[in-house]
N, CA, C and O of each residue as an XYZ file, in Angstrom:
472
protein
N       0.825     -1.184      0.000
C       0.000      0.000      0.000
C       0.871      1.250      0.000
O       1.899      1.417      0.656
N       0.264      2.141     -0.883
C       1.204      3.326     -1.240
C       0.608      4.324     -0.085
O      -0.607      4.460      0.056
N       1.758      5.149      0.896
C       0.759      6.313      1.511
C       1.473      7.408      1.404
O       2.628      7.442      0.980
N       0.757      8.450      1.821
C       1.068      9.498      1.675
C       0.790     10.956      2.854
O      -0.040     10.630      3.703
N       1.075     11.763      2.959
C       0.689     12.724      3.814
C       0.082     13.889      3.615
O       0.457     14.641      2.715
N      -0.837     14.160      4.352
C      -2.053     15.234      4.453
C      -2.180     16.290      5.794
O      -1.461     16.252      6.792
N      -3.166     17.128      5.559
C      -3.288     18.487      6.722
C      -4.606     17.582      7.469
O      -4.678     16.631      6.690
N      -5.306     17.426      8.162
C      -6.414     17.268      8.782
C      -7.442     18.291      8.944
O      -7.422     18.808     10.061
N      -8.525     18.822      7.977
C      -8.944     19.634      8.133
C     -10.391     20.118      8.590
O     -10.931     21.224      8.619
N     -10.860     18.625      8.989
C     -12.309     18.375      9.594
C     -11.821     17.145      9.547
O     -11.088     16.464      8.829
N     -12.909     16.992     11.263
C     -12.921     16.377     11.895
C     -14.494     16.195     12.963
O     -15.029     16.929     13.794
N     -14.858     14.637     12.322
C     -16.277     14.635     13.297
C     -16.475     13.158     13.597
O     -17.021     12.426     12.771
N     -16.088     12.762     14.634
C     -16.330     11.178     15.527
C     -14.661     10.817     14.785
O     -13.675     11.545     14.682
N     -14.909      9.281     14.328
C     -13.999      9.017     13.933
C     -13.655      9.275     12.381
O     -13.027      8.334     11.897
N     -13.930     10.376     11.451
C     -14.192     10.403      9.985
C     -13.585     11.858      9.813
O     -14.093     12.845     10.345
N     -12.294     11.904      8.910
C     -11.722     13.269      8.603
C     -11.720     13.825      6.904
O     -12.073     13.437      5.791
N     -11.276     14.618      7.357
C     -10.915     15.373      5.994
C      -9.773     15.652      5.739
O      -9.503     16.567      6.516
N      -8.914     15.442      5.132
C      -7.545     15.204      4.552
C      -7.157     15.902      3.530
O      -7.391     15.429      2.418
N      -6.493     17.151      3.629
C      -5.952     18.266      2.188
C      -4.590     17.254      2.019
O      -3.854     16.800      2.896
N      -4.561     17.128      0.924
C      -3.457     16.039      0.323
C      -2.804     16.908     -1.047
O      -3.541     17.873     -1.245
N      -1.917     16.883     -1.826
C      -1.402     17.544     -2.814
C      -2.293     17.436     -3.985
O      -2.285     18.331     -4.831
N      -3.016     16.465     -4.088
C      -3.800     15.834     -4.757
C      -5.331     16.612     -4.930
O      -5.860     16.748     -6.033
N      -5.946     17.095     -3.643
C      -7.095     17.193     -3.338
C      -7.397     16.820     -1.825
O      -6.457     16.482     -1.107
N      -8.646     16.872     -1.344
C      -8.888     16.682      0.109
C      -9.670     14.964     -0.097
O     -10.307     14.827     -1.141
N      -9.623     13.999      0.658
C      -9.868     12.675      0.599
C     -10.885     12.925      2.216
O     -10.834     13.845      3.032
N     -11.699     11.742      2.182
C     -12.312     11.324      3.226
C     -11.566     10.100      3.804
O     -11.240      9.134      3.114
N     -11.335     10.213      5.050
C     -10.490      9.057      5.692
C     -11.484      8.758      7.079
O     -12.470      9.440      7.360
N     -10.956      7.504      7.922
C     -11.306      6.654      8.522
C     -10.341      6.549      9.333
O      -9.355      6.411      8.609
N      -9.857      6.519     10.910
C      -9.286      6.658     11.584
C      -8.528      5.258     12.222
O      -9.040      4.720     13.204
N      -7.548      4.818     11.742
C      -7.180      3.172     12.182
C      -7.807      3.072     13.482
O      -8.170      4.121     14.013
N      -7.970      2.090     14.010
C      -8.519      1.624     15.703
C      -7.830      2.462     16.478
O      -8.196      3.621     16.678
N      -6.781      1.944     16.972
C      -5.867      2.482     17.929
C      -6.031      3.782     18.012
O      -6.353      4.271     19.094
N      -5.819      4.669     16.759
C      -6.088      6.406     16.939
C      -7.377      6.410     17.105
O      -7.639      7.317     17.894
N      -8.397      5.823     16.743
C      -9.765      6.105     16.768
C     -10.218      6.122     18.309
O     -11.135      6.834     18.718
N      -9.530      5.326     19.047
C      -9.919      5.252     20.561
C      -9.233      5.934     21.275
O      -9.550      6.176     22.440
N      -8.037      6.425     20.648
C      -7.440      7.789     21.703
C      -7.654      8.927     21.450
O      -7.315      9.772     22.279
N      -8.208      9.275     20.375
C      -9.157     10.745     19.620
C      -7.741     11.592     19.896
O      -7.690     12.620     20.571
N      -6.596     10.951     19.238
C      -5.842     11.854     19.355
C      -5.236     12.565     18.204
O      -4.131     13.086     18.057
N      -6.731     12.386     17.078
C      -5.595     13.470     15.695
C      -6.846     14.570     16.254
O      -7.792     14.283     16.988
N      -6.563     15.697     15.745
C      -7.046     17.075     15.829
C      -7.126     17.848     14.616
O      -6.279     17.362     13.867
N      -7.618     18.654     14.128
C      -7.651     19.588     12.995
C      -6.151     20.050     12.898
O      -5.617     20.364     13.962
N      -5.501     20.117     11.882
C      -4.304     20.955     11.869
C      -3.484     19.548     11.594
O      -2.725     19.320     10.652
N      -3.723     18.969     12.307
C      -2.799     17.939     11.906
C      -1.944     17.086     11.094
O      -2.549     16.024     10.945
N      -0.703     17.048     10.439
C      -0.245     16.201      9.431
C      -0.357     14.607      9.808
O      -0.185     14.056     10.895
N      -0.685     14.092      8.597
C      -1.101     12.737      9.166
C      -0.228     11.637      7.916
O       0.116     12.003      6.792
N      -0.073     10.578      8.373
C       0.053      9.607      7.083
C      -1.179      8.956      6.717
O      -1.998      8.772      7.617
N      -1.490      8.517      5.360
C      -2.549      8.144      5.066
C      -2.628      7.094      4.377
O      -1.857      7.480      3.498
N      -2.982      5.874      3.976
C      -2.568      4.772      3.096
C      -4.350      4.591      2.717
O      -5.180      4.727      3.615
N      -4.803      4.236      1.111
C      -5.565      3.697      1.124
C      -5.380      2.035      1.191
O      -4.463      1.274      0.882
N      -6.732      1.857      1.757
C      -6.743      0.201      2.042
C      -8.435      0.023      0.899
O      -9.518      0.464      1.282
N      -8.297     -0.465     -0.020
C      -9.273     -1.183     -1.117
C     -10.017      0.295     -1.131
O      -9.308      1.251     -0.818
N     -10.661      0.411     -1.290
C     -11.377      1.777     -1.623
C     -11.770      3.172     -0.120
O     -12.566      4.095     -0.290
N     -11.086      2.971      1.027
C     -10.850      3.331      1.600
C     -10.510      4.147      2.182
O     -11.079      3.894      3.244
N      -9.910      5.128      2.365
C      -8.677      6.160      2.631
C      -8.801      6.075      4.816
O      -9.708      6.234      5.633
N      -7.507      5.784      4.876
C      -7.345      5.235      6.098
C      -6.130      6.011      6.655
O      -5.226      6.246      5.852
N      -5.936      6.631      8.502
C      -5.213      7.624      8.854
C      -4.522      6.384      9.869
O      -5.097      5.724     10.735
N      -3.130      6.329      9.445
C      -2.005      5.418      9.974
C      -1.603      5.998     11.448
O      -1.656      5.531     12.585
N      -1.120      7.405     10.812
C      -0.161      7.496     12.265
C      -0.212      9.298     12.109
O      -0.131      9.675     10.940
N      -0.327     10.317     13.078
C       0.149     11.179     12.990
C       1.210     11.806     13.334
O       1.821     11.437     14.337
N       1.578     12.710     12.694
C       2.998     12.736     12.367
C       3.199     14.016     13.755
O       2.219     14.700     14.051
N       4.378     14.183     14.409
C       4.729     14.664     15.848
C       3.842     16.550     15.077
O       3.701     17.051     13.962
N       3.585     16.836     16.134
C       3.006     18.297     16.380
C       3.707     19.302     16.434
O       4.705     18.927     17.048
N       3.886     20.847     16.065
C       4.769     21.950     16.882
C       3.831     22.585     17.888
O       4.484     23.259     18.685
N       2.473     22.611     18.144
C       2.220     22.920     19.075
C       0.365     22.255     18.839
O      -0.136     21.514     17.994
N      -0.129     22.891     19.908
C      -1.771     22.561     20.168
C      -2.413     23.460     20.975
O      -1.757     24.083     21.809
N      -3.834     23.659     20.836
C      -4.841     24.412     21.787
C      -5.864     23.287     22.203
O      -6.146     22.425     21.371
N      -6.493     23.258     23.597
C      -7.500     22.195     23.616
C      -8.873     23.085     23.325
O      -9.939     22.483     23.197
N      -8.818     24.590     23.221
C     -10.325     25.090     22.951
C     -10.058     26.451     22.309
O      -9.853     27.554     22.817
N     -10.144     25.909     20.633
C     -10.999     25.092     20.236
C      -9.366     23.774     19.782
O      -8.175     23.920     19.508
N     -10.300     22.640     19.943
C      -9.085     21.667     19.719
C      -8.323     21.604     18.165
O      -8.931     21.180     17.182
N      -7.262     21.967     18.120
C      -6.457     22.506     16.807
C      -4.939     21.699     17.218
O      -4.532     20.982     18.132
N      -4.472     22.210     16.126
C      -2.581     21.309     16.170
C      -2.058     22.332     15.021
O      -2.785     22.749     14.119
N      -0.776     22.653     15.176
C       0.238     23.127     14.641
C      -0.558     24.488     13.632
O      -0.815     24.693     12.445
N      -0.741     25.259     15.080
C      -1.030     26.937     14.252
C       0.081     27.494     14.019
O       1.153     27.069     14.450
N      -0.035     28.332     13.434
C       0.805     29.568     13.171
C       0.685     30.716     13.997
O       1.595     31.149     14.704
N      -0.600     31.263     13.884
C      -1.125     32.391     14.401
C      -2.626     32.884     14.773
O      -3.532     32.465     14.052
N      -2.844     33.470     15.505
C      -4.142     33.175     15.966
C      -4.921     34.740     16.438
O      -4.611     35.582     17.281
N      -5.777     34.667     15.693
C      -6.286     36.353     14.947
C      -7.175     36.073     16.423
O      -7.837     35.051     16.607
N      -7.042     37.209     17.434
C      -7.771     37.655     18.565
C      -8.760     38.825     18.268
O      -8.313     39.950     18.492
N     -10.590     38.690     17.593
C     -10.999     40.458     17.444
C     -11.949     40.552     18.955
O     -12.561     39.865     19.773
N     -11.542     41.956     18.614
C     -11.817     42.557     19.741
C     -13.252     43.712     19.194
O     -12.929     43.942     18.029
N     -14.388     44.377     19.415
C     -15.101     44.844     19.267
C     -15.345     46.650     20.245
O     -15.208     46.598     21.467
N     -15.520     47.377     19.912
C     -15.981     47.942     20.968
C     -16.919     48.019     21.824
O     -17.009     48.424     22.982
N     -18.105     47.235     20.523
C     -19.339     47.408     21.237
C     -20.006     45.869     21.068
O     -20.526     45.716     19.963
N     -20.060     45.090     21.665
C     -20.366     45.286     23.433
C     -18.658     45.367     24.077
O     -17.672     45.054     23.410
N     -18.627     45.823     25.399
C     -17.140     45.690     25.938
C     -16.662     44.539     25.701
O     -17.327     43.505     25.644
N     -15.392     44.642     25.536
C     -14.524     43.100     25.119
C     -14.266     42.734     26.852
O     -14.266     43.404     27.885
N     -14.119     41.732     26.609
C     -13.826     40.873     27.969
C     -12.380     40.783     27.382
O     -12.008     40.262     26.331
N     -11.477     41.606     28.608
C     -10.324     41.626     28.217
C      -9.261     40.707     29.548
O      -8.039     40.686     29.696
N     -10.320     40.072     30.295
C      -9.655     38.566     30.540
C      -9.490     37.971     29.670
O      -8.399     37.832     29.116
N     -10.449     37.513     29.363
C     -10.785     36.315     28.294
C      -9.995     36.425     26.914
O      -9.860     35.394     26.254
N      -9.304     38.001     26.304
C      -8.595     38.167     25.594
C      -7.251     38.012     26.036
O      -6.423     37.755     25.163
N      -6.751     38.146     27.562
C      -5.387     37.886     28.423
C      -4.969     36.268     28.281
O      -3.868     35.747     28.104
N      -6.568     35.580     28.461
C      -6.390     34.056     28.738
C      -5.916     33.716     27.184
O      -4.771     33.267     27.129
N      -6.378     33.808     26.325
C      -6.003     34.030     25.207
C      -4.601     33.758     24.490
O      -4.041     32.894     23.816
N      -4.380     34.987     25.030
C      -3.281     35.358     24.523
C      -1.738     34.430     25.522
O      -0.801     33.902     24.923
N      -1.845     34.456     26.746
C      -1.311     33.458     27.332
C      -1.047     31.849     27.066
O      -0.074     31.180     27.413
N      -2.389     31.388     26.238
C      -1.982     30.301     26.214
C      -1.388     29.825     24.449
O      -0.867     28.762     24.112
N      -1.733     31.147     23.508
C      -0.956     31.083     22.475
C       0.727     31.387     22.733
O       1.425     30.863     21.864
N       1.257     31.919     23.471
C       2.834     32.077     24.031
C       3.395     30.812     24.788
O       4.501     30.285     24.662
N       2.471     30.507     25.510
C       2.886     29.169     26.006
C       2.890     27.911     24.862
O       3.455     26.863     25.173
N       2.302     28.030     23.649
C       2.441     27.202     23.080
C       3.196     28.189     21.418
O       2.981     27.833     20.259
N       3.555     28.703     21.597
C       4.410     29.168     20.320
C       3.580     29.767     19.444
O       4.152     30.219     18.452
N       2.302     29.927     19.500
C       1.336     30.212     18.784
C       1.761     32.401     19.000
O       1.902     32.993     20.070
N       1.845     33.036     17.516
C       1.753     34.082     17.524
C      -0.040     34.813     17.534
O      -0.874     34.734     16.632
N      -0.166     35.486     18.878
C      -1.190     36.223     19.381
C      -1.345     37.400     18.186
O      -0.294     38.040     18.193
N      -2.121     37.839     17.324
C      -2.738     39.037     16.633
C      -4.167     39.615     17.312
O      -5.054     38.815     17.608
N      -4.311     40.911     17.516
C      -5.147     41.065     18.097
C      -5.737     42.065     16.631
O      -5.083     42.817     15.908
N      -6.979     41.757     16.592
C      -7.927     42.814     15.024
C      -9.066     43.708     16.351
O      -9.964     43.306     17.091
N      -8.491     44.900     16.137
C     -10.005     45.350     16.192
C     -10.809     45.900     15.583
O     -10.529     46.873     14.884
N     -12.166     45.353     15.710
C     -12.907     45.459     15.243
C     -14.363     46.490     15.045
O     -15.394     46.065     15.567
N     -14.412     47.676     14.380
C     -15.652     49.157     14.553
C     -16.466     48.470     13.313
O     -16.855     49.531     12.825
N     -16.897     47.677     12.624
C     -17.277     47.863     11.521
C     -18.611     47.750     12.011
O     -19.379     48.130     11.127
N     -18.968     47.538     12.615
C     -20.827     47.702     13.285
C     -20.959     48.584     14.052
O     -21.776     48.313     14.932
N     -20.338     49.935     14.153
C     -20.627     51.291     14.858
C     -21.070     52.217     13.864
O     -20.198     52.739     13.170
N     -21.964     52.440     13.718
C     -22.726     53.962     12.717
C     -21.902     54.802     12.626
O     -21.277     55.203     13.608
N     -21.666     55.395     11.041
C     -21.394     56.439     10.975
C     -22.176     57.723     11.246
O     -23.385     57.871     11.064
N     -21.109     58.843     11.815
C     -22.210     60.059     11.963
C     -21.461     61.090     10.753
O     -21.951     62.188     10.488
């Protein structure tokens, strides 16, 4: 069996979506990963079809992860902020903390485009 490697780009139970050089494939999660729910969106994966199939072998090591929302190997991570209603600027601190702790570059957008012009 010939395989190959893909991004993981949906993900729902055990059934993904796979951007491949090729195109995006529907895959099926071998057992073993299927019971540790441990691929995530973002993820590079190996992929082998088995008879008409498309089947996820092994994933390949991570540079980083978030558990909410559950993701793998960002880059960067667009924080908007609004004026109106007040931003919860904990919740933008928590944020931003746990993209540094994981290598993830924090961008913060803010955002007026729903304030009236006068």
């Amino acid at each position: 069996m010939r395989s190959f490697t893909g991004r993981v780009i949906k993900g729902v139970a055990s059934r993904f979506k796979v951007a491949t050089a090729t195109g995006a494939v529907n895959c099926l999660a071998r057992g073993k990963l299927k019971a540790g729910g441990d691929i995530l969106v973002g993820d590079e994966v190996e992929v082998v079809r088995d008879r008409d199939v498309f089947v996820i072998e092994r994933v390949l090591p991570r540079k980083n992860s978030l558990i909410r929302p559950y993701v793998a190997n960002i880059d960067m991570c667009l924080i908007t902020l609004a004026p109106v209603p007040e931003p919860d600027y904990l919740l933008a601190d928590k944020i931003i903390v746990n993209c540094l702790a994981e290598n993830i570059a924090p961008v913060l957008v803010a955002n007026k485009c729903d304030i009236e012009r006068v």
